[in-house]
MDTraj code that builds the backbone (N, CA, C; nanometers):
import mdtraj as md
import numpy as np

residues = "UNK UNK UNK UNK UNK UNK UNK UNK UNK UNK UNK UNK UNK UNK UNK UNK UNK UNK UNK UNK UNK UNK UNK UNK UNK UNK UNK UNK UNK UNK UNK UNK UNK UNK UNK UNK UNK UNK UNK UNK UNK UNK UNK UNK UNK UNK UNK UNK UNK UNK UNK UNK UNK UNK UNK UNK UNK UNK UNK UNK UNK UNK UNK UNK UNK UNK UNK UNK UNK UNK UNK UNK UNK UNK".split()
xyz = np.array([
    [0.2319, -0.9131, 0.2734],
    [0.2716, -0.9080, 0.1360],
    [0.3379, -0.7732, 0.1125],
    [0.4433, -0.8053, 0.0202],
    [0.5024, -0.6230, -0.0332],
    [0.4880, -0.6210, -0.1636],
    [0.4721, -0.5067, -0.2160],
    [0.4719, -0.4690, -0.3474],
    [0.4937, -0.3903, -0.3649],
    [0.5761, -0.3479, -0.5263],
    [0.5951, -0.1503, -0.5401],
    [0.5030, -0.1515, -0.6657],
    [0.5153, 0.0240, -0.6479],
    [0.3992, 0.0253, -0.7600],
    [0.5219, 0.1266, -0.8617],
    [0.5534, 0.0802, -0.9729],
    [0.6578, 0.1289, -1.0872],
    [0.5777, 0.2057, -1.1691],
    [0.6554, 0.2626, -1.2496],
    [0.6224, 0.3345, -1.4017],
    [0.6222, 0.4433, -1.4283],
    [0.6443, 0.5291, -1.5206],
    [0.6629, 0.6364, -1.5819],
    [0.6498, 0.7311, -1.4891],
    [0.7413, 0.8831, -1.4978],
    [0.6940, 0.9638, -1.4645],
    [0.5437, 0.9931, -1.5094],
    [0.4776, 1.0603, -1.4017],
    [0.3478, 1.1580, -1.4350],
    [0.2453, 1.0801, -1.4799],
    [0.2251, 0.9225, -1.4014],
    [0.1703, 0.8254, -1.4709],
    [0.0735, 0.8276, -1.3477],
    [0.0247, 0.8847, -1.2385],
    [-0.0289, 0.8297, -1.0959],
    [0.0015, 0.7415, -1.0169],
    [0.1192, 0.7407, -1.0304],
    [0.1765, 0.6116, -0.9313],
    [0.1730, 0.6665, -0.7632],
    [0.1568, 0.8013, -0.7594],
    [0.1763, 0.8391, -0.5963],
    [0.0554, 0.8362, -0.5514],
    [-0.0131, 0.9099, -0.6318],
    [-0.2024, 0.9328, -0.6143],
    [-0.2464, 0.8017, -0.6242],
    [-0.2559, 0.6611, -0.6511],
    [-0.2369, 0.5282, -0.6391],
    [-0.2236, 0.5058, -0.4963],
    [-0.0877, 0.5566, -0.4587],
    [-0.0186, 0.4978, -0.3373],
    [-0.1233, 0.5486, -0.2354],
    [-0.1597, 0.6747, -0.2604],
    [-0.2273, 0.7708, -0.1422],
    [-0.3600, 0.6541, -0.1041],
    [-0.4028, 0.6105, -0.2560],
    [-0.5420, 0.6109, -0.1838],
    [-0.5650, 0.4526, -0.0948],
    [-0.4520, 0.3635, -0.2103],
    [-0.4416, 0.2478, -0.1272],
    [-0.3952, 0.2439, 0.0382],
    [-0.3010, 0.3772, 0.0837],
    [-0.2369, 0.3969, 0.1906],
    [-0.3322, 0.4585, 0.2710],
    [-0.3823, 0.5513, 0.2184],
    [-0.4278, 0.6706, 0.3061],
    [-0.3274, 0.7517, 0.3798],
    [-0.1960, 0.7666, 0.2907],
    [-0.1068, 0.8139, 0.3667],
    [-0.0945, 0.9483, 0.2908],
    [-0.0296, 1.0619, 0.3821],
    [-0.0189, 1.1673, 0.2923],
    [0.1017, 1.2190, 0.3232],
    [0.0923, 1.1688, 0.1500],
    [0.2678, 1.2469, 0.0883],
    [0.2777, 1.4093, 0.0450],
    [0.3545, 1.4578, 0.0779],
    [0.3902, 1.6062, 0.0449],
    [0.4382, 1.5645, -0.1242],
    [0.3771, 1.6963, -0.1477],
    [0.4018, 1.7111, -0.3133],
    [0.5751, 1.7358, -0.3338],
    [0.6194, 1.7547, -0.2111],
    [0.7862, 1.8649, -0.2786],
    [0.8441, 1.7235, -0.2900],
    [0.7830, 1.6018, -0.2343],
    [0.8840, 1.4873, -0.2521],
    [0.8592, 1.4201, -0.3663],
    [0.8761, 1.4936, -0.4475],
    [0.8712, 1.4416, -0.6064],
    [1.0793, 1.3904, -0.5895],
    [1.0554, 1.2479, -0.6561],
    [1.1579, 1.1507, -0.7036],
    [1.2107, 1.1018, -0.5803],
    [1.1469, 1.0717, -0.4655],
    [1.1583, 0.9930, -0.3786],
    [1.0773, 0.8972, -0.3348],
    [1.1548, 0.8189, -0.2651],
    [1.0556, 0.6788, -0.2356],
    [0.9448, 0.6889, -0.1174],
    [0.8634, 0.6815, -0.1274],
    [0.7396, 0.6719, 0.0134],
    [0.7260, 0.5316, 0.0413],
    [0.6789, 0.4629, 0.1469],
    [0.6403, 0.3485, 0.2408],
    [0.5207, 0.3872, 0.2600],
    [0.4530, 0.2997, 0.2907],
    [0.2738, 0.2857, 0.3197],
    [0.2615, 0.1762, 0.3706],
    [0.1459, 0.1099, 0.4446],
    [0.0965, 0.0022, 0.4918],
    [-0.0693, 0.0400, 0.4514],
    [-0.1322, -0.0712, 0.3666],
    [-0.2595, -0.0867, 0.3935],
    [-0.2908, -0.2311, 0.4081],
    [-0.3902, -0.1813, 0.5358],
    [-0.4676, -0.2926, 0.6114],
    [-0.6200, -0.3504, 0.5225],
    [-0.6097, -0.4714, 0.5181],
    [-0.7235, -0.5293, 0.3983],
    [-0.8075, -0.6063, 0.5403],
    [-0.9128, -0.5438, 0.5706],
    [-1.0268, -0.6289, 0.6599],
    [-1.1243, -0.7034, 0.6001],
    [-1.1518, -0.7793, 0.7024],
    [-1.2247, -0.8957, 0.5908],
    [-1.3542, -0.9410, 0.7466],
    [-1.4490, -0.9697, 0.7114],
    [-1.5974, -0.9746, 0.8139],
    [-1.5783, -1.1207, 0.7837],
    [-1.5617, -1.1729, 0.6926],
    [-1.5251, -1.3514, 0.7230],
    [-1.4536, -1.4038, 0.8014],
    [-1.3041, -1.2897, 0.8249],
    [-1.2605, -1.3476, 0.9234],
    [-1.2483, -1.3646, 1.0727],
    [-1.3402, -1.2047, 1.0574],
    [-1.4278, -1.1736, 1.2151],
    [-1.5114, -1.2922, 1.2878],
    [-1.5972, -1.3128, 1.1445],
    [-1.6528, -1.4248, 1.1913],
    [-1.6380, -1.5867, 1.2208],
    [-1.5377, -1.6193, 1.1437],
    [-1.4493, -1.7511, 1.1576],
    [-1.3771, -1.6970, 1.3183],
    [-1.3533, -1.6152, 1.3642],
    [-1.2742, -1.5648, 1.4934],
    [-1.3698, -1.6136, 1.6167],
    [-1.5011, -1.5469, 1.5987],
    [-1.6061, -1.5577, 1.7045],
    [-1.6329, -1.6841, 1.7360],
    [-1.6603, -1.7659, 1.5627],
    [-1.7181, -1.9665, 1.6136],
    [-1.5799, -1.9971, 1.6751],
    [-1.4732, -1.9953, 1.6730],
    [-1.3028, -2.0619, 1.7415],
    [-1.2776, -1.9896, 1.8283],
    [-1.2716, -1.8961, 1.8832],
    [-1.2200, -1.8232, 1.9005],
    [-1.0454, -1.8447, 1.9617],
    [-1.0083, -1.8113, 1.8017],
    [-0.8664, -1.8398, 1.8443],
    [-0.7645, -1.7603, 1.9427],
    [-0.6486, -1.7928, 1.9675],
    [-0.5910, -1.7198, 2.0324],
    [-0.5190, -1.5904, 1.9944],
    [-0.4885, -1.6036, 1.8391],
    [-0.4882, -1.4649, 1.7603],
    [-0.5022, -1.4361, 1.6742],
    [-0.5845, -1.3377, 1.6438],
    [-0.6052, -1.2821, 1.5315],
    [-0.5736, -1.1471, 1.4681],
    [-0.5503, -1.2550, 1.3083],
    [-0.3999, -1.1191, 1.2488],
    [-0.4987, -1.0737, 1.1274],
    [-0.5484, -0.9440, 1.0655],
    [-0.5917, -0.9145, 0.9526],
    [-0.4735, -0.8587, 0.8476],
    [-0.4641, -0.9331, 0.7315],
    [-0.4034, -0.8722, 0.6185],
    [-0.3619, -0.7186, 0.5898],
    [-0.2498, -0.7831, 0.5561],
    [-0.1780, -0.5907, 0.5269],
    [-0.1253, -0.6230, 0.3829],
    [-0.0978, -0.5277, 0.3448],
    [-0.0106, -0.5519, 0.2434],
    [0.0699, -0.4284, 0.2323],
    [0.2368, -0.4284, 0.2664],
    [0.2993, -0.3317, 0.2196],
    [0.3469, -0.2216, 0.1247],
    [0.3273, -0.1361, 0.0650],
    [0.3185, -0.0645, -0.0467],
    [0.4801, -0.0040, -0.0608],
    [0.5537, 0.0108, -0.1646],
    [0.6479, 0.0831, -0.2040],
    [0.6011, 0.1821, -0.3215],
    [0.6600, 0.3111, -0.3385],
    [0.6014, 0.3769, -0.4552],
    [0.7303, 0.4166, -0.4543],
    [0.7887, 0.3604, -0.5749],
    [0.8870, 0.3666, -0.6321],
    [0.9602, 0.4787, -0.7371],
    [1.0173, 0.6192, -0.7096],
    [1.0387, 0.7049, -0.7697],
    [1.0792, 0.6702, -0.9357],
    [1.0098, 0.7712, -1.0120],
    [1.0201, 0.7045, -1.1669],
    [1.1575, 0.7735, -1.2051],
    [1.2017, 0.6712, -1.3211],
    [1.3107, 0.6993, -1.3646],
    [1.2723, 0.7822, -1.5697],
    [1.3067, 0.8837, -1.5699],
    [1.3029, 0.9018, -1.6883],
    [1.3544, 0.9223, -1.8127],
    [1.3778, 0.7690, -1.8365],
    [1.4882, 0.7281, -1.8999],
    [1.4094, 0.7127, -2.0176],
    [1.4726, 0.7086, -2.1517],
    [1.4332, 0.7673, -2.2734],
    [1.5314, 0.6518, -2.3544],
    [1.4751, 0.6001, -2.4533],
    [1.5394, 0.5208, -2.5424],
    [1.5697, 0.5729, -2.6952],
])
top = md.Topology()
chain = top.add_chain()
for i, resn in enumerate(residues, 1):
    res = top.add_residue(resn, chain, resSeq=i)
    for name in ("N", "CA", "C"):
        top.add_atom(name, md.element.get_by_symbol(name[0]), res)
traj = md.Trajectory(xyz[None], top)
């Protein structure tokens, strides 16, 4: 799955990204885009793995975008 995470400057959208990522962004890259991957494990599917044991097994990711804010003013 991908998703970005939008919205306002100075709203936590990076500190968001960090913790879902565990990735670490440098502060100087303020208004740029970061990439992340977090991995979602799951013990159900460990265990559905062991009774079949299939030939592969894939655990959930979900891609992260953190999308530099725009501060645009109406």
């Amino acid at each position: 799955m991908k998703t970005g995470i939008i919205g306002l400057p100075q709203v936590g959208k990076t500190s968001l990204f960090k913790i879902l990522t565990k990735a670490h962004v440098d502060a100087g890259g303020y208004g740029k885009e970061h990439l992340g991957v977090a991995k979602v494990p799951d013990a159900r599917l460990d265990q559905l793995a062991a009774l079949y044991n299939p030939k592969k097994l894939m655990h959930v990711s979900v891609e992260f975008v953190d999308v530099a804010a725009s501060a645009r003013r109406r």
